[in-house]
N, C-alpha and C positions, 0 to 999 in steps of 0.2 A: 230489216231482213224479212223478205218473205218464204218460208219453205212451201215449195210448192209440190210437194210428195211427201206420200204416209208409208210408215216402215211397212206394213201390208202390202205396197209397191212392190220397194226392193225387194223384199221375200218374195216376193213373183220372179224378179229377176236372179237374184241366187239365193238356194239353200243353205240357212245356217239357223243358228240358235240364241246369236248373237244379237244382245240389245243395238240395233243398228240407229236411234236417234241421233248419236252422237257424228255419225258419220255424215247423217243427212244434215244435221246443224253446218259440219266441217263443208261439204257441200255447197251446203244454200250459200254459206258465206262468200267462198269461193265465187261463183256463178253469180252473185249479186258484186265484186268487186272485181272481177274479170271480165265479165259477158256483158252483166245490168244498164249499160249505155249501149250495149249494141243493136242494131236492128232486128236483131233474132225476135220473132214472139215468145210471148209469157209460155203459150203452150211449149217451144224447142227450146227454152231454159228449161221450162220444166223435165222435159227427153232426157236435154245434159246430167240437169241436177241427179235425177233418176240414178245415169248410167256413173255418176261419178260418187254417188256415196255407193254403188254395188262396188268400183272399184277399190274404195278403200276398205271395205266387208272382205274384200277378197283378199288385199295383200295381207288384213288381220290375221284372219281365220288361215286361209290357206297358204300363207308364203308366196304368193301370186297366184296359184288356182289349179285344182286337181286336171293334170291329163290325161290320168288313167286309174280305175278305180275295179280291183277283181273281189268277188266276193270268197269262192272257194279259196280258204288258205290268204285271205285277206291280202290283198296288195294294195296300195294308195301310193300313187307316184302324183308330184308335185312339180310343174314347170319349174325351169330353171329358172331362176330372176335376170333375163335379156333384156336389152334395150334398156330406155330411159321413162321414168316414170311414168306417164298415161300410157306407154305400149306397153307396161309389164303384164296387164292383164287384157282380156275379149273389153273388160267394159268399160274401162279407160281406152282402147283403141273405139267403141262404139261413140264415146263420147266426143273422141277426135273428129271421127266421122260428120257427127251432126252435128260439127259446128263450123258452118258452112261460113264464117266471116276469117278462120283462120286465129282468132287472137288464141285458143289455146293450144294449139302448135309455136306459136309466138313465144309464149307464154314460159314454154319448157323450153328455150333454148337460153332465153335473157335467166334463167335461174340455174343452181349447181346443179346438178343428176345425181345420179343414184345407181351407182352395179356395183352387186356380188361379185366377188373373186374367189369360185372355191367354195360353194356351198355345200356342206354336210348332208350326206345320203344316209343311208341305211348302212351301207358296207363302208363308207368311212364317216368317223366319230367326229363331230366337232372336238377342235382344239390342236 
């Protein structure tokens, strides 16, 4: 396995606090058993690997990713979890994007998905 990004990276690409190694581990592995035969250069693994451990930092930390953030009287609102796994979040869809041979669009269809039904807001309580 080579990881080819430093969590100083991702923290370029989103904000958090979060020990993010673990995601870029989850990542590299991915992007080395996924992509690692394909034409793509070391540098556009590299892009992917980037953009796909920000994506798993994001569904951690923020339940797929802040879309609206007020400071006066605090509001944090949190996309709805839509679609199916890489398009839940900007960088899983960014990852889609530059990966110009197609296999991880492939990729998420041959596996189960993943949607919420009913996610817990502020005005209603999980449970």
């Amino acid at each position: 396995m080579s990881i080819r990004v430093t969590e100083d990276e991702v923290k370029k690409i989103i904000s958090t606090s979060l020990d993010v190694s673990i995601f870029i581990n989850v990542a590299s592995r991915f992007v080395d058993e996924v992509l690692g035969s394909s034409s793509l250069s070391s540098d556009r693994l590299g892009d992917i690997e980037l953009y796909l451990a920000s994506h798993l930092t994001a569904l951690s930390e923020e339940g797929g990713g802040v879309t609206m953030q007020r400071v006066g009287s605090t509001t944090i609102q949190y996309s709805q979890l839509q679609g199916s796994q890489l398009s839940l979040t900007r960088f899983g869809q960014m990852a889609l994007l530059l990966d110009t041979t197609g296999l991880l669009k492939k990729n998420e269809k041959e596996k189960a998905g993943l949607s919420v039904i009913g996610a817990a807001t502020a005005d209603t309580p999980a449970g």
